[in-house]
Structure formats: C-alpha cells, structure tokens
C-alpha positions in Angstrom: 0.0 0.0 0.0 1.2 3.7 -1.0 2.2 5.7 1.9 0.7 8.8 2.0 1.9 12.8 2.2 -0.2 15.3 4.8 0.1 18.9 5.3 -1.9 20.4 7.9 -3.0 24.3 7.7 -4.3 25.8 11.1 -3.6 29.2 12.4 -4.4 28.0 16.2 -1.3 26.2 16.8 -1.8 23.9 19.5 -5.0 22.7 17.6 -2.5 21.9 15.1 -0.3 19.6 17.1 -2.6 17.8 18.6 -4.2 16.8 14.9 -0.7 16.0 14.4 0.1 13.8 17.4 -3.3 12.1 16.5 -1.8 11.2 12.8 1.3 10.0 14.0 -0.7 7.6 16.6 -3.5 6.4 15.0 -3.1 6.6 11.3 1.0 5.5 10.4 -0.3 2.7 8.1 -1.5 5.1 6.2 0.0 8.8 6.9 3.6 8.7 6.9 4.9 12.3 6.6 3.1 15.3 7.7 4.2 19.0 7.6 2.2 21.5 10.1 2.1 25.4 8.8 0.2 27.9 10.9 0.6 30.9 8.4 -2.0 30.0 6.0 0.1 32.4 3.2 3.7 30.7 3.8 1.6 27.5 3.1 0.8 27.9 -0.5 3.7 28.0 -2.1 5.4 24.9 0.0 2.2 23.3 -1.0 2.8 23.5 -4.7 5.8 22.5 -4.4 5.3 19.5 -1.6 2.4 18.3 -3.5 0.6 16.1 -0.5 -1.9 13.3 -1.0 -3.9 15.4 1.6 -4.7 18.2 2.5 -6.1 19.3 5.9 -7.7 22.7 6.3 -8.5 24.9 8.7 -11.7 27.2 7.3 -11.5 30.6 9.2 -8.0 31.9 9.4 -7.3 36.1 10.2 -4.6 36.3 7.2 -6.9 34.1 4.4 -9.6 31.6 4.8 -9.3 28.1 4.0 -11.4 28.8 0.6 -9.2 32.0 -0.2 -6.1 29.0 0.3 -7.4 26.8 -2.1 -8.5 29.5 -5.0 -4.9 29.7 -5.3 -3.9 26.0 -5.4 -6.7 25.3 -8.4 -6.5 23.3 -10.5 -6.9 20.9 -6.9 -4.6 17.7 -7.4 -5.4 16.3 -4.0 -8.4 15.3 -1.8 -9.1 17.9 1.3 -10.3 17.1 4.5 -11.4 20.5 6.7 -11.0 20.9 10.5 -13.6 23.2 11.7 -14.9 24.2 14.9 -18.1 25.1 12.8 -22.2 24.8 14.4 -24.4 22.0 12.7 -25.3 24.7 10.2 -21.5 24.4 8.4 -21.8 20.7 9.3 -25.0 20.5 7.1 -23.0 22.6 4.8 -20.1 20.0 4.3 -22.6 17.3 3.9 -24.8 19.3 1.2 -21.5 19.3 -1.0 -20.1 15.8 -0.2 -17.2 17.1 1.4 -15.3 15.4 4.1 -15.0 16.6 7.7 -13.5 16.7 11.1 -15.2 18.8 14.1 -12.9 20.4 16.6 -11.8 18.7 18.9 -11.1 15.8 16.7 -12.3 12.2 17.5 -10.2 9.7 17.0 -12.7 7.6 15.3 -13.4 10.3 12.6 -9.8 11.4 12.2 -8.9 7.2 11.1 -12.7 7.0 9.0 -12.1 10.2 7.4 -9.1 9.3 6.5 -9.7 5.7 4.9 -13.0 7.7 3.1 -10.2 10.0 1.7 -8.0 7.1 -0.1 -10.5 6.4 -2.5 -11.5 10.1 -3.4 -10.6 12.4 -6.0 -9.2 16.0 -5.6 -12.3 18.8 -4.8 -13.9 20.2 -7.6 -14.5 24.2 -8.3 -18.0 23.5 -7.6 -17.9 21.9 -4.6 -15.9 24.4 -3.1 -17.9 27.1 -4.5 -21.0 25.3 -3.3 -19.6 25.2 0.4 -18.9 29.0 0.4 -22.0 30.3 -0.7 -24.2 27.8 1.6 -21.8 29.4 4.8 -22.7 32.5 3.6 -26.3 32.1 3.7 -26.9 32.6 -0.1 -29.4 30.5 -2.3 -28.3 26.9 -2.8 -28.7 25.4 -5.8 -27.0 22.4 -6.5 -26.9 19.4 -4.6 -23.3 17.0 -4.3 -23.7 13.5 -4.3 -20.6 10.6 -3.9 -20.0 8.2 -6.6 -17.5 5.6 -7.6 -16.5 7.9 -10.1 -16.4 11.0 -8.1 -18.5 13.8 -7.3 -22.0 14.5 -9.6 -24.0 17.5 -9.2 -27.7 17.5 -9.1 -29.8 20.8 -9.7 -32.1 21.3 -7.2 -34.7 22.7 -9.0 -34.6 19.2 -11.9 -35.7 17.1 -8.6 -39.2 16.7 -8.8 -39.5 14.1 -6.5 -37.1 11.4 -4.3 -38.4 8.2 -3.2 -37.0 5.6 -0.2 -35.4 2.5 -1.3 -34.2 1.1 1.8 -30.7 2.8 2.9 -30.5 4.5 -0.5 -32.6 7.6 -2.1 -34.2 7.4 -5.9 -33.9 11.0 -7.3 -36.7 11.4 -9.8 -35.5 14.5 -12.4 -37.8 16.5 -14.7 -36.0 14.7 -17.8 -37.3 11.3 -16.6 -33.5 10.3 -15.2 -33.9 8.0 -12.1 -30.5 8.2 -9.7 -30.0 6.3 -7.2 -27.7 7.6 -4.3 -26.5 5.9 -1.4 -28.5 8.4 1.4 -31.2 7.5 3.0 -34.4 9.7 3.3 -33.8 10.9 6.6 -30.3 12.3 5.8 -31.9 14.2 2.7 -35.0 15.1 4.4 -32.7 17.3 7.0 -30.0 18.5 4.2 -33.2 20.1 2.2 -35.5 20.8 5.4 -34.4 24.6 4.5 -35.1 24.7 0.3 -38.3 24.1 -1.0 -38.7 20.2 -0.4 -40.9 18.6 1.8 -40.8 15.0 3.2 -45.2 14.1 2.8 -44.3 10.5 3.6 -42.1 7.9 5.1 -41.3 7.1 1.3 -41.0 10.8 -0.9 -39.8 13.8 -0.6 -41.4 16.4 -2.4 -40.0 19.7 -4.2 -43.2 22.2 -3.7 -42.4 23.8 -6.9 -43.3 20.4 -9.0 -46.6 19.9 -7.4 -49.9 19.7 -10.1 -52.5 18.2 -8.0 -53.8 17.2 -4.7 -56.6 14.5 -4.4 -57.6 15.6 -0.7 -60.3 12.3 -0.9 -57.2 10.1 -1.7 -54.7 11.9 -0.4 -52.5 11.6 -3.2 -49.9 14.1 -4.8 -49.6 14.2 -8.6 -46.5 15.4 -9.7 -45.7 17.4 -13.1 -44.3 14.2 -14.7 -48.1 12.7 -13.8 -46.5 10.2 -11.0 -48.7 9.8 -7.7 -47.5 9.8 -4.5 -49.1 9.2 -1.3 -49.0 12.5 1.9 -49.7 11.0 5.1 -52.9 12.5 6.8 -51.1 15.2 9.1 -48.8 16.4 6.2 -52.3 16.7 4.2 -53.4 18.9 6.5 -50.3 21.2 7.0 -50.3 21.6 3.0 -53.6 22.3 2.8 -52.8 25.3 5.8 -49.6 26.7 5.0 -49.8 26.6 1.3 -53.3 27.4 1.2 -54.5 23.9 -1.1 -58.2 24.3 -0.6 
C-alpha cells in the first residue's frame, strides 16, 4: 500500500499539534509524513511544491480563509479534508456538498474513517468548493453534491421533482425522466433540504413544492408534473392544505 503525504494548515497552533500527534498515533499505516504550517500564506507556495496526497484545512483563518487558500492552489490535485470548529449549520453545509469533515476537537474515530474515506476520493472540484462557500454565507443553494465511484456529480435542485425511499438509499426522480440512485437515506436528505423548497409528505417521498400539479384531498395523493402519484400522510395533508393554502 502507497504511503501517503499530509500537510496540515491551522492558524491555532496547539489545535495543530494535537491533529498532528493524533496522525502519528492512530493513522501510520496510512499517513507517513506530515508537515504543520500555521501561516496559512507561507503554506501555498510549499504546497505547490510538496504536492501532498492530503490536504487538511482549517476554514477561518485572520490572514486568508481556508477557501481563499485553495482558490490559489486550483486546478486541486489532492483530496481535502477541513478541520472546523463550525455549528451543525456548516456541518449541514459540508454534507450538502459531499465534502469530508473533522469537528474540533477531533475524535479519534473520525480522524482514522475520514481518513480511509479519503483514499478512494478524488481532488475537490471548483464546484464543490464554490457550493460550500455560498451555503456558509447564507446565499441560495442550488446544486446538490452527491458521492460516486467515479467521483463527485451534481444535481440541480430545482430538476428534482421528487425522491423516493429504497431502503438505505434515495431514488432521485428529475424532470428529464433520469432516475439516480444515491447511497442516502431519506432521513439524511429530508434534514439536508428541510431549509429549500422540499418537503418529506411520507415515510417514502420527498417532495419539491415547486413540481406539485395536484392534490386529491379524498385520496390523499400528490400528482407530480411528470403525472407520478405519491401518497402524503394524513397530518402532512393537512399542513399543505394550511400553510400553502391547497383548498
């Protein structure tokens, strides 16, 4: 198995050796050199040149941010793996994109998963990065990452007319008639789009609001825009019929 090249980029320094220790102790069958900078700027240019296998990154830094960092590195040749002390919001955030993760103080646990997660991924795309920014920000959202053998795909938000349950994966139904499968269950996309305009109506769909043609109140049945018919559960009937004013 390759050995593997780290650099580490935090501008809290003792948070920085103790990712470091935690390397050295729990990952050396995989990690086997790691360099530490704590001035994000003197990183860059060593980072070119080093070229690591990974990458982990601090996010808010007072010289440059961890997406500031990067802009400068692209073209990305290497998978990253941020170190944030960020709320569940950023955590949602990561997630949204498909981008790997460790929460301050690291876990042990994590730190080896995220790791062994990271061996088989590719380098960050633009648009991942890009999609991470602007959902910390607070601006509209409009693509949604999803994890695939071959790498990262995008799906628009606003092509998803509906997504169905399938056990511990997710059927995304588009507006072209594409069916994708992804490996997430409901529950984990029900709370990454709890904020856009989607609503979980049953145990088995997710709805987007925007693709909605009919409700049978007597049936309680959705029709879609592609003419597919999904069943809302009594309560969620009645919330639609409130909020969005489905008489």
């Amino acid at each position: 198995m390759k050995y593997l090249k780290a650099i580490l980029v935090d501008d809290e320094f003792d948070a920085l050796s103790l990712l470091q220790i935690q390397i050295a102790k729990y990952c050396p069958h995989i990690i086997n050199s790691v360099t530490t900078f704590s001035d994000p700027e003197m990183a860059v240019e060593s980072i070119k040149q080093l070229k690591p296998d990974i990458l982990f990154l601090d996010i808010v830094m007072p010289s440059m941010t961890g997406f500031e960092l990067l802009t400068q590195l692209l073209p990305l040749r290497f998978p990253v793996i941020f170190v944030t002390a960020y709320n569940q919001f950023a955590i949602k955030a990561f997630k949204f994109n498909a981008i790997d993760y460790l929460v301050k103080p690291v876990d042990a646990t994590d730190l080896v998963e995220a790791v062994m997660r990271i061996q088989e991924k590719k380098a960050l795309d633009n648009t991942q990065i890009d999609g991470l920014s602007a959902f910390l920000k607070g601006e509209e959202v409009k693509k949604m990452a999803i994890s695939t053998q071959q790498g990262v795909s995008f799906i628009d938000l606003d092509q998803i007319i509906y997504i169905e349950a399938d056990s511990n994966y997710s059927t995304v139904i588009l507006i072209s008639g594409k069916r994708i499968i992804i490996s997430k269950t409901l529950k984990e996309l029900e709370e990454l789009l709890e904020e856009s305009h989607f609503l979980r109506i049953h145990r088995q769909y997710i709805i987007n609001l925007n693709h909605v043609e009919h409700l049978d109140r007597t049936k309680s049945i959705l029709r879609m825009i592609n003419k597919d018919e999904v069943l809302v559960s009594r309560n969620i009937k009645d919330k639609l019929m409130t909020l969005y004013k489905w008489i």
